[in-house]
Each structure stands twice: as structure tokens, then as C-alpha cells.
C-alpha positions as CSV (number, residue, x, y, z in Angstrom):
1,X,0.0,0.0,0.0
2,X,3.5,2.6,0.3
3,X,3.1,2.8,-3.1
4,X,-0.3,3.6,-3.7
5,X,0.3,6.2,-1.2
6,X,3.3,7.5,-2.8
7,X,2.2,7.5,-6.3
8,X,-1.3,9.8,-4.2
9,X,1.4,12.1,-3.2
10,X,2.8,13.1,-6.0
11,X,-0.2,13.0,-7.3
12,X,-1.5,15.8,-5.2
13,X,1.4,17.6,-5.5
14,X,0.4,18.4,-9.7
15,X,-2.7,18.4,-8.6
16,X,-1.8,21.6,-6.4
17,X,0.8,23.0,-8.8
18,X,-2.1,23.6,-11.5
19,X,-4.7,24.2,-8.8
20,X,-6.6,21.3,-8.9
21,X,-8.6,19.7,-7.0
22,X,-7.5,16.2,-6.2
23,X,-9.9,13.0,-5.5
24,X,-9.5,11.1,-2.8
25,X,-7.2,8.5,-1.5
26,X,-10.0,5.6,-1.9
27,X,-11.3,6.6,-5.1
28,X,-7.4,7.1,-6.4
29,X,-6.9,3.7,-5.6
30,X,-9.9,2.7,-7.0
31,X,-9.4,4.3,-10.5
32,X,-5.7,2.1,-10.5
33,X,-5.7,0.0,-14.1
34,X,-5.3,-3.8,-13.9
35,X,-2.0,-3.1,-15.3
36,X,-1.2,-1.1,-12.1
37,X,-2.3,-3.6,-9.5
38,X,-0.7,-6.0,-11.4
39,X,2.9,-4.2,-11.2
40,X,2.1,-3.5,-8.0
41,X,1.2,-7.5,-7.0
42,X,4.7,-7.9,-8.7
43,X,6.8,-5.7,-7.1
44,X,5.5,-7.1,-3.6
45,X,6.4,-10.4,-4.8
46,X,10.0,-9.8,-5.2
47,X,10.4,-7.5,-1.8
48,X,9.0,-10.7,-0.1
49,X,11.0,-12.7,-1.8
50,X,8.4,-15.0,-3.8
51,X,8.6,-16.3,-6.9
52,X,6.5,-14.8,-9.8
């Protein structure tokens, strides 16, 4: 979930830089692509040490 809540940083941060107003954190996650979870499903695979 770090990432997800990195990626909503920065995220906020452009949103704020063109004066936007940014969703929130659930619907953010919510509007991820499969192709997103699925890099992120990944990437905790190989920090836990699993095979893919």
C-alpha cells in the first residue's frame, strides 16, 4: 500500500501546482488499471522474496 500512497502524493502535489482539486485516497486507488495492480502484485512479490 506505500506505493499507492506514494504515487497519491505526488499525485496531489500536480494536482496543487495547477490548482486542482485532487480526489481522494480511496477513489485514487480505485481508479488504478489492472495493469497497475498487477505491477504493483509484482513488485511485492520480489520485496517478499516469492517467486512470480
Amino acid at each position: 500500500m506505500t506505493m499507492y500512497q506514494e504515487g497519491y502524493q505526488i499525485y496531489r502535489e500536480k494536482c496543487e501546482q495547477f490548482g486542482l482539486e485532487p480526489v481522494n485516497f480511496r477513489y485514487y486507488v480505485i481508479q488504478l488499471s489492472q495493469e497497475q495492480l498487477d505491477a504493483y502484485n509484482e513488485q511485492a512479490r520480489v520485496k517478499k522474496g516469492m517467486q512470480p
